[in-house]
C-alpha positions as a printed NumPy array, in Angstrom:
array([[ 153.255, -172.684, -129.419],
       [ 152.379, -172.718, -126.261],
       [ 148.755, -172.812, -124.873],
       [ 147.404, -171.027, -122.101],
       [ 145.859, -172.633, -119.535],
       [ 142.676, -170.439, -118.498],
       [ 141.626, -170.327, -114.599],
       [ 138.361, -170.052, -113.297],
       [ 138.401, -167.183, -110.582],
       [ 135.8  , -167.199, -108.691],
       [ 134.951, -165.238, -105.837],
       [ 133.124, -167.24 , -103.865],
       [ 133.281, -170.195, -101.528],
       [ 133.66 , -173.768, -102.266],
       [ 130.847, -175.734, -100.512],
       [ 133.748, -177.356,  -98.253],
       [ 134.848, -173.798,  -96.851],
       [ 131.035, -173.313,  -96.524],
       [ 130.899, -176.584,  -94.572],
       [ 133.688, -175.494,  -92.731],
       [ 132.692, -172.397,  -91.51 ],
       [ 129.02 , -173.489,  -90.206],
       [ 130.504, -176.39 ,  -88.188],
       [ 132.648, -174.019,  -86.285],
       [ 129.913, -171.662,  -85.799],
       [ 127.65 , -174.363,  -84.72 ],
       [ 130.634, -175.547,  -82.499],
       [ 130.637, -172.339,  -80.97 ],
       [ 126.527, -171.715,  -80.162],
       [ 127.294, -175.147,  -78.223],
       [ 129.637, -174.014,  -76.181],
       [ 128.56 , -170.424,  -75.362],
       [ 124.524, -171.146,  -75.372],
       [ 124.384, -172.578,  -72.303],
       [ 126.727, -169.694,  -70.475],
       [ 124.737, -167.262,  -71.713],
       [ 121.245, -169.163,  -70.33 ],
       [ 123.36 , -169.543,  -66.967],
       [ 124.463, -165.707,  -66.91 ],
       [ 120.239, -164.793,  -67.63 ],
       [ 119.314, -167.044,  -64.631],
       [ 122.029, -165.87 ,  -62.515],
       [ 121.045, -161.979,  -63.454],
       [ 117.152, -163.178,  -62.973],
       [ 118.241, -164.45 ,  -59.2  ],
       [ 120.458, -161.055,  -58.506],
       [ 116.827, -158.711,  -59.606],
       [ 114.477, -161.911,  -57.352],
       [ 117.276, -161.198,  -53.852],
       [ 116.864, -157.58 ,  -54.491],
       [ 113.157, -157.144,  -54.82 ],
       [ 113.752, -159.165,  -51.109],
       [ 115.812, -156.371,  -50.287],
       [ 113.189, -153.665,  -50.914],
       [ 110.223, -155.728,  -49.66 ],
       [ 112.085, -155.814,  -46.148],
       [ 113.224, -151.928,  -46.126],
       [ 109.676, -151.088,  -47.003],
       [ 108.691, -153.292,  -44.099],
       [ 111.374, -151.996,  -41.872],
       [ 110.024, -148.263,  -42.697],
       [ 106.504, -149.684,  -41.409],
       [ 107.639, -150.98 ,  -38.553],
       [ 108.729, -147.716,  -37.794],
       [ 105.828, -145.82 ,  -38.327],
       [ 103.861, -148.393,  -36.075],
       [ 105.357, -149.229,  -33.03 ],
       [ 107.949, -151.984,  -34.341],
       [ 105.4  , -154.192,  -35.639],
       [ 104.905, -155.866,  -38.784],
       [ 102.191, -155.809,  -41.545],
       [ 100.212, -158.944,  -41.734],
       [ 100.472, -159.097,  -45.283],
       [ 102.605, -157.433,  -47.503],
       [  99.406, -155.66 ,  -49.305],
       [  99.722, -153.269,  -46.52 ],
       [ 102.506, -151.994,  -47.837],
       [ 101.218, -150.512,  -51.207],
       [ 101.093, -147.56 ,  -52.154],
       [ 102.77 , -145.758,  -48.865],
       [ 106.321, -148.154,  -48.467],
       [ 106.279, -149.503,  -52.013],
       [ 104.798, -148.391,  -54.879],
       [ 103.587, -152.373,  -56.017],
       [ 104.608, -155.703,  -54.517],
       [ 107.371, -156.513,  -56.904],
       [ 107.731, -159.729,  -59.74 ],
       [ 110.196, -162.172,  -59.365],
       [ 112.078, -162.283,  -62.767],
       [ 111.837, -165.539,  -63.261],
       [ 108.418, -166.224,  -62.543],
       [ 107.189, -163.509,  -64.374],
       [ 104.354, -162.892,  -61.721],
       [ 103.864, -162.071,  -58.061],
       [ 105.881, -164.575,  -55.998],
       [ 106.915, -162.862,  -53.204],
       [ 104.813, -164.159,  -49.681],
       [ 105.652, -163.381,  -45.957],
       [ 104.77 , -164.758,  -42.601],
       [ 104.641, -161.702,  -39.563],
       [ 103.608, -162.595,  -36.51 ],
       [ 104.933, -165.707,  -35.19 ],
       [ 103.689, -166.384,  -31.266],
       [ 107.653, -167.031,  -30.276],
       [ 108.239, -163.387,  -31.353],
       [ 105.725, -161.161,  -32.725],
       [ 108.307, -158.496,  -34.326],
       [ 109.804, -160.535,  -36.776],
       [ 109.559, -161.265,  -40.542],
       [ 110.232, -163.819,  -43.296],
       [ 109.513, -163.045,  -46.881],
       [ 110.081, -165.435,  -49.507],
       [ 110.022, -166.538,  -52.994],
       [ 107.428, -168.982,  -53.555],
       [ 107.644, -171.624,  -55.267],
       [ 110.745, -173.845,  -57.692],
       [ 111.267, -171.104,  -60.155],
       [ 115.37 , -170.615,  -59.337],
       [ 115.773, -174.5  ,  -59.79 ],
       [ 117.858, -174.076,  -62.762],
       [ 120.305, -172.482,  -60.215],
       [ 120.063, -175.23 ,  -57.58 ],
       [ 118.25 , -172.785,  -55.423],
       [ 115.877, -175.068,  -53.753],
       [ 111.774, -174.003,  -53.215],
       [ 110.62 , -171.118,  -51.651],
       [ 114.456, -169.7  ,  -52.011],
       [ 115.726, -166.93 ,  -51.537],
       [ 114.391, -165.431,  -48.361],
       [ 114.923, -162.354,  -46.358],
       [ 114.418, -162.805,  -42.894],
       [ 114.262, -160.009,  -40.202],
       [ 116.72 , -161.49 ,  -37.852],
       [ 119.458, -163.108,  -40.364],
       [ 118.704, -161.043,  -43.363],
       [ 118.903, -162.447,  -47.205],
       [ 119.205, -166.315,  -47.031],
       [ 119.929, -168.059,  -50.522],
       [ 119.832, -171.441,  -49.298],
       [ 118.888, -173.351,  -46.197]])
C-alpha cells in the first residue's frame, strides 16, 4: 500500500520571503530618499531664481515709467508691477530684499534672497541675486 504524503499549500509568504522583501524595499527608500529631497531643493531654488526674475522685470517696467530710476523699496512695486512681493519656496515667507540707490550709480539694482535657506544646495547666504547690471547671480 502505498501512503500519500499530504502537502500543506499555502498561499501565503513564509516570514523569510517577508523578510526578504522589506529589506529590499528599505534598501531602496535609502537610496532614492535622499534624490528625491535633492530634486525638491533643487525645484525650490529654480521657483526662489525666478521670483528674482519677476521682481527685476517688475522693477525694470518702473524704471520705465519714472525716468530710469529705481524704487527704494520693493513695496513700491505692489499692486501696479506685481501683484505681491513673492515667497521664496524654501523659506516659506517673504525673503526677497533690494538695495536701489547706491551713490557710485544711482540707476542700479540688487535684489536678493535673504538669509541661509538654499544651504542644503551649497548656495551660500543671501544667494541667489539678480542684479541690474550682471543679471541672476547664483553664487559669488
Amino acid at each position: 500500500m502505498i501512503k500519500s504524503v499530504a502537502r500543506r499549500s499555502s498561499g501565503g509568504f513564509t516570514l523569510i520571503e517577508l523578510m526578504i522583501v522589506i529589506a529590499i524595499i528599505a534598501i531602496l527608500a535609502a537610496v532614492l530618499v535622499p534624490n528625491f529631497i535633492r530634486a525638491r531643493a533643487m525645484g525650490q531654488l529654480t521657483a526662489c531664481k525666478s521670483n528674482l526674475k519677476n521682481l527685476a522685470t517688475a522693477l525694470e517696467a518702473y524704471s520705465v515709467d519714472y525716468g530710469a530710476r529705481y524704487p527704494t523699496a520693493l513695496t513700491s512695486l505692489t499692486p501696479n508691477y506685481i501683484k505681491t512681493i513673492p515667497a521664496c519656496p524654501t523659506a516659506g515667507k517673504q525673503t526677497y530684499s533690494g538695495s536701489f540707490v547706491s551713490t557710485i550709480d544711482p540707476d542700479t539694482y540688487l535684489v536678493r534672497c535673504e538669509g541661509v535657506f538654499h544651504a542644503s544646495l551649497a548656495i551660500p547666504t543671501d544667494y541667489p541675486r539678480y542684479d541690474s547690471g550682471r543679471g541672476l547671480i547664483e553664487r559669488p
